[in-house]
C-alpha positions as CSV (number, residue, x, y, z in Angstrom):
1,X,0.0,0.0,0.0
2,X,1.2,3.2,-0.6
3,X,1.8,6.2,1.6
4,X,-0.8,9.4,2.5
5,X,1.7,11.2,4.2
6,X,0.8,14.1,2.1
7,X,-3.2,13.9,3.4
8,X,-3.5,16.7,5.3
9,X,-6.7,15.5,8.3
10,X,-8.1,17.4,11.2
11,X,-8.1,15.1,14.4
12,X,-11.0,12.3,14.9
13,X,-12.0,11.2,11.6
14,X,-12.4,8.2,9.4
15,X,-11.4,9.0,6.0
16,X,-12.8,7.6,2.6
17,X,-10.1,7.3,-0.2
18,X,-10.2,5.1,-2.9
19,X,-13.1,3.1,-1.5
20,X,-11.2,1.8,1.7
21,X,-11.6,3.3,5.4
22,X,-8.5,4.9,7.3
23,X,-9.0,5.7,10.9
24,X,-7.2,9.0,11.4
25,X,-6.5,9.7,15.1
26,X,-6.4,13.0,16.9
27,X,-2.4,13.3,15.6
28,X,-4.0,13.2,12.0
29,X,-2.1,9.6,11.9
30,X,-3.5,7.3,9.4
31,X,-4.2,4.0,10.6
32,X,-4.4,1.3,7.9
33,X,-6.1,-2.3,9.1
34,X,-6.9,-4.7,6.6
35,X,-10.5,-5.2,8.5
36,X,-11.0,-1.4,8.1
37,X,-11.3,-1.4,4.5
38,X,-14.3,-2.9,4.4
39,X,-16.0,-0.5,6.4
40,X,-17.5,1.2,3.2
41,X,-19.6,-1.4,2.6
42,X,-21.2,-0.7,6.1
43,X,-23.0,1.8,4.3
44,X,-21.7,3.8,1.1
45,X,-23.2,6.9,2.3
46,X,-20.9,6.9,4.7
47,X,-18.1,9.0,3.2
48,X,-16.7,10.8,6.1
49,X,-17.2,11.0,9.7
50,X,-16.4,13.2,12.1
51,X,-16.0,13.3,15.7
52,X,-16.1,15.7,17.8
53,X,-15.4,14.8,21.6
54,X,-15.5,18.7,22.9
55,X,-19.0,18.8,21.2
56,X,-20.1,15.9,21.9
57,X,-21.6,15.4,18.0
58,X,-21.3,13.3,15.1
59,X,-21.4,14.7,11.6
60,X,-22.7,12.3,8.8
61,X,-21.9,13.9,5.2
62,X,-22.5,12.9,2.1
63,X,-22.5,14.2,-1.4
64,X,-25.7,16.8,-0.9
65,X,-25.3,17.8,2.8
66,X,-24.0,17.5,6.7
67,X,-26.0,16.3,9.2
68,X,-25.5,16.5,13.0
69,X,-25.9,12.3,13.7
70,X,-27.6,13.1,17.9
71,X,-30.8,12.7,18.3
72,X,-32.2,12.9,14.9
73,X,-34.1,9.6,13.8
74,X,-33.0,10.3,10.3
75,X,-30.2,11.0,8.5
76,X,-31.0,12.5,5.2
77,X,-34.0,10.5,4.4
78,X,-32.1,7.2,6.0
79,X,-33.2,5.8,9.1
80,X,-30.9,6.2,11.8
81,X,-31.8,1.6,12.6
82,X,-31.6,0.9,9.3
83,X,-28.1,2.2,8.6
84,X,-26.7,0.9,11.9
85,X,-28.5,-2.7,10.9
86,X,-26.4,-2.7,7.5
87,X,-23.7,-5.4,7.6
88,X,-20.8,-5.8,5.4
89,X,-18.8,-8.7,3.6
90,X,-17.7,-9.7,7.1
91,X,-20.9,-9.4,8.6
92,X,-19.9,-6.6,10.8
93,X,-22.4,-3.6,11.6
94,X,-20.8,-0.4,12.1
95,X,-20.9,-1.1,16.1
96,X,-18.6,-3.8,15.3
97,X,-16.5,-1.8,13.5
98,X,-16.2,1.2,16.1
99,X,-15.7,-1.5,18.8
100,X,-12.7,-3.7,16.9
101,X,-10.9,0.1,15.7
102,X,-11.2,1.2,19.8
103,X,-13.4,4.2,19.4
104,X,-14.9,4.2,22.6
105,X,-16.6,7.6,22.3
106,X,-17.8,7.0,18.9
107,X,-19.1,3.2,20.4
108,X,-20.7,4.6,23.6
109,X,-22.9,7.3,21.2
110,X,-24.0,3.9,19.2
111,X,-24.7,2.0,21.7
112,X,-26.8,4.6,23.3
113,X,-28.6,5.1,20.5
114,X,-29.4,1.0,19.9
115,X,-30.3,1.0,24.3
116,X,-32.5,-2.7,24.4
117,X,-32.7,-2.8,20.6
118,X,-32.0,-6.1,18.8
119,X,-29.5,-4.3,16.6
120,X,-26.6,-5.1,19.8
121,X,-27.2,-7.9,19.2
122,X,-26.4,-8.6,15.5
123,X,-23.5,-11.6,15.0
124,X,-21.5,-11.5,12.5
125,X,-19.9,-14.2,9.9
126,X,-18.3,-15.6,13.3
127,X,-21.4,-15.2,15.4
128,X,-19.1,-12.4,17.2
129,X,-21.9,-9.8,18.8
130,X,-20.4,-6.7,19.4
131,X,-20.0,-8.0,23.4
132,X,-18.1,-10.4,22.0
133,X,-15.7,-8.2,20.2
134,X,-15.4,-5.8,23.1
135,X,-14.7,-8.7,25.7
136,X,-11.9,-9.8,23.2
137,X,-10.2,-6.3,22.7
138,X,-10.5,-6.1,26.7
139,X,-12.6,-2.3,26.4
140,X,-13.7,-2.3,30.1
141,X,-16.0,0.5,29.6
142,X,-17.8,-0.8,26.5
143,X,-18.6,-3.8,27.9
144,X,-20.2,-2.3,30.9
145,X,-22.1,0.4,28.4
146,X,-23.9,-3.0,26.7
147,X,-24.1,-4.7,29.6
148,X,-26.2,-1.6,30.7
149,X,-28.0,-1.0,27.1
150,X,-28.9,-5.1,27.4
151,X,-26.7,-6.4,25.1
152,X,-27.2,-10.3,25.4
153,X,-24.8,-12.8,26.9
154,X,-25.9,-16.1,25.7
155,X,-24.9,-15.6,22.5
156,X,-22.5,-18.3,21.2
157,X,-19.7,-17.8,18.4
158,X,-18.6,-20.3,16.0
159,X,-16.2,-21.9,19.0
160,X,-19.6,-22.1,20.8
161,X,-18.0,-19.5,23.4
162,X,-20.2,-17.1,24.7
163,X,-19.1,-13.4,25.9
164,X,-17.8,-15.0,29.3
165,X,-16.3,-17.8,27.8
166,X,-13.8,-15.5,26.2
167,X,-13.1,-13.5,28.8
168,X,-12.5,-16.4,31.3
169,X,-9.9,-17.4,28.1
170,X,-8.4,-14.0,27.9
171,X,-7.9,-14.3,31.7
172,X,-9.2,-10.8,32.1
173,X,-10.4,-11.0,35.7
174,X,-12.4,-7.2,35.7
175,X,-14.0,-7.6,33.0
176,X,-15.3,-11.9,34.2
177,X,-16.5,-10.2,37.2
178,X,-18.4,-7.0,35.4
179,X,-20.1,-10.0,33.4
180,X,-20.7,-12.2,36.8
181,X,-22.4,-8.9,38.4
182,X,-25.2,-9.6,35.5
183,X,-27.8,-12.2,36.5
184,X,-28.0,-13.9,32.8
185,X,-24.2,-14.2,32.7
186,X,-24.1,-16.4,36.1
187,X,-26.3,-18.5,34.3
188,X,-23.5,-18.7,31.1
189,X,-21.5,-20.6,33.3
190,X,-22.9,-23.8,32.7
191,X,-23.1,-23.1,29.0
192,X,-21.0,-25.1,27.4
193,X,-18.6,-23.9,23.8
194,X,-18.3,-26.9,20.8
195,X,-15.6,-28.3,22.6
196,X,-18.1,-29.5,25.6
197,X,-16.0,-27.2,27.7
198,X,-17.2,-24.7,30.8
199,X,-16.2,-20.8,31.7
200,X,-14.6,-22.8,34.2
201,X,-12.7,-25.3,32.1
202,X,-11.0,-23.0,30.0
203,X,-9.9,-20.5,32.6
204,X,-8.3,-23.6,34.5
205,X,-6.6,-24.8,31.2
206,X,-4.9,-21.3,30.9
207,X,-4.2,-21.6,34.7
208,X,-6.0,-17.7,35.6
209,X,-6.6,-19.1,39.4
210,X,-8.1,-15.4,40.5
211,X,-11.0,-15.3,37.3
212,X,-11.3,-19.1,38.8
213,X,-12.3,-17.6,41.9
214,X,-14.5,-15.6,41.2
215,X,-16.4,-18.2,38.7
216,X,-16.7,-20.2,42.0
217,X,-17.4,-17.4,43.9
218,X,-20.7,-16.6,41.6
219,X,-21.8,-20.1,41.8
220,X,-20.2,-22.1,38.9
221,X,-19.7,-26.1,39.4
222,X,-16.5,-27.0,40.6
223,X,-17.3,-30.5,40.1
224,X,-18.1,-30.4,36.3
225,X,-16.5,-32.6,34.0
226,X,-15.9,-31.7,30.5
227,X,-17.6,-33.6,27.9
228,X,-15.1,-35.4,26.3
229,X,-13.4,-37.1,29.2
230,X,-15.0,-36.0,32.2
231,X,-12.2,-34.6,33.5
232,X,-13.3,-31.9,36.1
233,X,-10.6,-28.9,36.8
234,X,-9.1,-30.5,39.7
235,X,-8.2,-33.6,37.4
236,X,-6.7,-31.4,35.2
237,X,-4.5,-29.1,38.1
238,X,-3.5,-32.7,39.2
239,X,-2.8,-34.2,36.2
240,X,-0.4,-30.9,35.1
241,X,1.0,-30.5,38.2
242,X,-0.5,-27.5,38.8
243,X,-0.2,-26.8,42.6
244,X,-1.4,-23.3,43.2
245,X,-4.9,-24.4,41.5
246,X,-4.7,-27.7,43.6
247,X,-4.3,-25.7,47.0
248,X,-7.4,-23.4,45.8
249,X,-9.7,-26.2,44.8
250,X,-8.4,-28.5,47.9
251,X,-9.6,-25.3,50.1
252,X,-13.1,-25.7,49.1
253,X,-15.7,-27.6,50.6
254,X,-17.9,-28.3,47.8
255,X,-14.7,-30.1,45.7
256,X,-14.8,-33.5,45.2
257,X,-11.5,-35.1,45.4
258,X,-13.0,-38.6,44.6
259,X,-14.6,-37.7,41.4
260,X,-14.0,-39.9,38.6
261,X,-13.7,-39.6,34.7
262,X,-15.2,-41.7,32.6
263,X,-12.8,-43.9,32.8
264,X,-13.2,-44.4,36.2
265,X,-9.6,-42.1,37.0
266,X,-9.5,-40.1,40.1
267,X,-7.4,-36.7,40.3
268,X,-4.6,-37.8,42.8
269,X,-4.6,-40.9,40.2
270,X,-3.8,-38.7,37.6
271,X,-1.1,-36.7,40.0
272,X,0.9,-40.6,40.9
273,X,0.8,-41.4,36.9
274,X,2.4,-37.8,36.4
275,X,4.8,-38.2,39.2
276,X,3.3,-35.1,40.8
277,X,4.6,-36.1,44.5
278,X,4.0,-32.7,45.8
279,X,0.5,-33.2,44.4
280,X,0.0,-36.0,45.9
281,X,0.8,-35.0,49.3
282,X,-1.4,-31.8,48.8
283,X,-4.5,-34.9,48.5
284,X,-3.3,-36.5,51.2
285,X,-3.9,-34.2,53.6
286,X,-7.3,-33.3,52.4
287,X,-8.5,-36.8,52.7
C-alpha cells in the first residue's frame, strides 16, 4: 500500500479514499487495518465522519449535505436503525467496527442510541456480537455500556464461546466479574462452547486461578467434568501438576476429590501417573 503522508486531516475522523476506510487519530495519523477497508460497505453513504469529543456530536456527510448524527431519527431520508443494521462482507455492523478500531466515544454514542434494541445484538460471519468483540479487545467500559444498554450474553460464536467464555480465556479478571455482576451471565457458566467445555474449564486450562475464583465465587460447578473425558478442573490441576490451583480447589468444601472420569480415573490418580509427589501430598492431607 502506498503512503498518505501528504493527506492533510483534522483530528477524529475516518477518512474515505479510494473506496477503503482509514481511521485517522487526533495526531491526523492514518491508521491502515486490513479489516477497516471494508468499512464502506457498512453503508456507502458513509463518506466521512467526524467526531467531535468537545461537542459531543457526530457529523454524517454525504455528497448533498452534513448532518449533526444526535438525536435525529434520520439522516438524510435514512433511518438512523436501518443504517446501523447494515452489515458488510464480514458481517460486521458499524458497532462492530467502532468497537474492533477502539473508538470508545464513537461506540458509547451507538450503543446509546441502539439501548434494548435487537441491533446489539447482530452476530456477524463468526457469530461475534459486538460483546463479544469488546470482551476480546478487553474495552472495560464498553462492555459495561452493553451490559447496561442489554446487550445479550448467551450468544454463542462459531467456537460455541459465549461473551464469558472468552473473557475467562483471555484471563481478564475485571472484565469476568463486570459480566458475573449480570444475572444472565451467572447463568453462562454452565453453558458449554463446541468443545463441551465450561467458563470454568478453560480458565483452569490457561491456569488464571483469581478469574477461577471468582467463577466459583458466583456459583459455577467445581465439580463439572468436561464432555469429552469427564475430567473436572481438579483432574486437570492434578494431572499438570499444577499446585497453586490444587491448594485453591483443595480449600473448598464443595470439591470432590474422589470424582472420577469416565474412565473411572481419580485426580490424585492422575497426580501418581504424572509423578506429581508434591501433588499427591497436597491430596493427602485433604483426605
Amino acid at each position: 500500500m502506498t503512503t498518505r503522508s501528504c493527506i492533510e486531516l483534522t483530528p477524529s475522523k475516518m477518512l474515505s479514499v479510494e473506496n477503503q476506510i482509514f481511521l485517522v487519530d487526533k495526531q491526523g495519523g492514518i491508521h491502515c487495518r486490513e479489516r477497516n477497508f471494508h468499512l464502506v460497505n457498512v453503508c456507502d453513504q458513509f463518506v466521512l465522519l467526524t467526531v467531535s469529543t468537545d461537542e459531543g456530536k457526530y457529523i454524517y456527510k454525504n455528497s448533498d449535505a452534513t448532518h449533526e448524527f444526535t438525536d435525529e431519527i434520520t439522516l438524510n431520508g435514512i433511518e438512523t436503525m436501518k443504517v446501523l443494521s447494515v452489515q458488510d462482507m464480514d458481517g460486521d455492523t458499524f458497532l462492530h467496527h467502532v468497537i474492533i478500531m477502539e473508538q470508545e466515544t464513537f461506540a458509547i454514542k451507538i450503543i446509546d442510541l441502539l439501548c434494548n434494541s435487537d441491533l446489539l445484538n447482530i452476530c456477524n460471519f463468526l457469530f461475534q456480537t459486538p460483546l463479544h468483540l469488546a470482551v476480546l479487545t478487553r474495552q472495560t467500559i464498553i462492555v459495561k455500556r452493553l451490559l447496561e444498554a442489554g446487550a445479550r450474553t448467551d450468544i454463542q460464536d462459531h467456537l460455541g464461546n459465549t461473551p464469558l467464555h472468552t473473557a475467562c480465556q483471555i484471563g481478564d479478571s475485571e472484565i469476568v466479574s463486570l459480566l458475573m455482576c449480570n444475572v444472565s451471565s451467572r447463568l453462562n457458566t454452565e453453558i458449554r462452547n463446541f468443545d463441551g467445555l465450561k467458563c470454568l474449564h478453560l480458565a483452569a486450562f490457561h491456569n488464571k486461578t483469581e478469574v477461577i475464583s471468582i467463577l466459583l465465587n458466583g456459583g459455577a460447578d467445581i465439580n463439572a467434568g468436561d464432555a469429552k473425558s469427564g475430567r473436572t478442573i481438579l483432574h486437570w490441576a492434578a494431572e499438570c501438576g499444577k499446585g497453586e490451583l490444587v491448594d485453591l480447589l483443595l480449600s473448598r468444601k464443595d470439591v470432590d476429590v474422589n470424582s472420577e472420569t469416565y474412565e473411572g480415573i481419580t485426580a490424585i490418580e492422575l497426580a501418581e501417573a504424572n509423578g506429581h509427589l508434591e501433588i499427591m501430598r497436597k491430596f493427602s492431607q485433604k483426605l
